[in-house]
Residue, then its C-alpha position, 0 to 999 in steps of 0.5 A: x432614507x434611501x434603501x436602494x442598492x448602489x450598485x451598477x445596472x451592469x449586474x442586472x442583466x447578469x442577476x437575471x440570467x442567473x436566476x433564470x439559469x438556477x431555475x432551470x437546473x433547479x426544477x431539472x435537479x427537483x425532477x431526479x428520483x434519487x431521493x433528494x440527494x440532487x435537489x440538495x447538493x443543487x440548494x448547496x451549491x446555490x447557496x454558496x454561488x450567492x454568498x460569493x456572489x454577494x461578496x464580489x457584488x460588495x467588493x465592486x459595486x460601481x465597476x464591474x469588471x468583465x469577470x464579475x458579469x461573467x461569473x455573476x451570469x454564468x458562474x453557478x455551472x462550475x460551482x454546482x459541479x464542484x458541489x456535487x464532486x465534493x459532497x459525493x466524495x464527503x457522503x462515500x468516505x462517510x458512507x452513507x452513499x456507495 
């Protein structure tokens, strides 16, 4: 039984910058003395990135499209940015944050 992924070699490169990027802002999110708040909204926003990025990774597997390597590369920015505006906005109005 082969349990190799059948995906396109085009993603490798993209998948490890990623990661090399998350890591990066991760140990950078880790270092803020703010109570966890960063390094949480940081694991959120990483989670989701890969869950997306799973799916996209599912829904063309053998021809990537230019998008698809942008976003598998770089794509984490906006989400994190988009993380953080939003659970701040959830923690505000729920008030633990303020």
């Amino acid at each position: 039984m082969n349990r190799s992924l059948p995906i396109s070699d085009s993603y490798r490169g993209p998948i490890f910058d990623a990661i090399k990027l998350q890591v990066v802002l991760g140990v950078l999110s880790l270092l803020m003395l703010d109570g966890g708040d960063c390094a949480h909204i940081s694991g959120a926003a990483l989670l989701s990135f890969w869950g997306g990025t799973a799916v996209l990774i599912w829904r063309h597997p053998s021809n990537p499209t230019r998008f698809d390597l942008q976003w598998t590369r770089f794509g984490y920015l906006p989400v994190l940015a988009f993380a953080f505006t939003v659970i701040q906005i959830v923690w505000v109005s729920k008030g633990f944050r303020g």
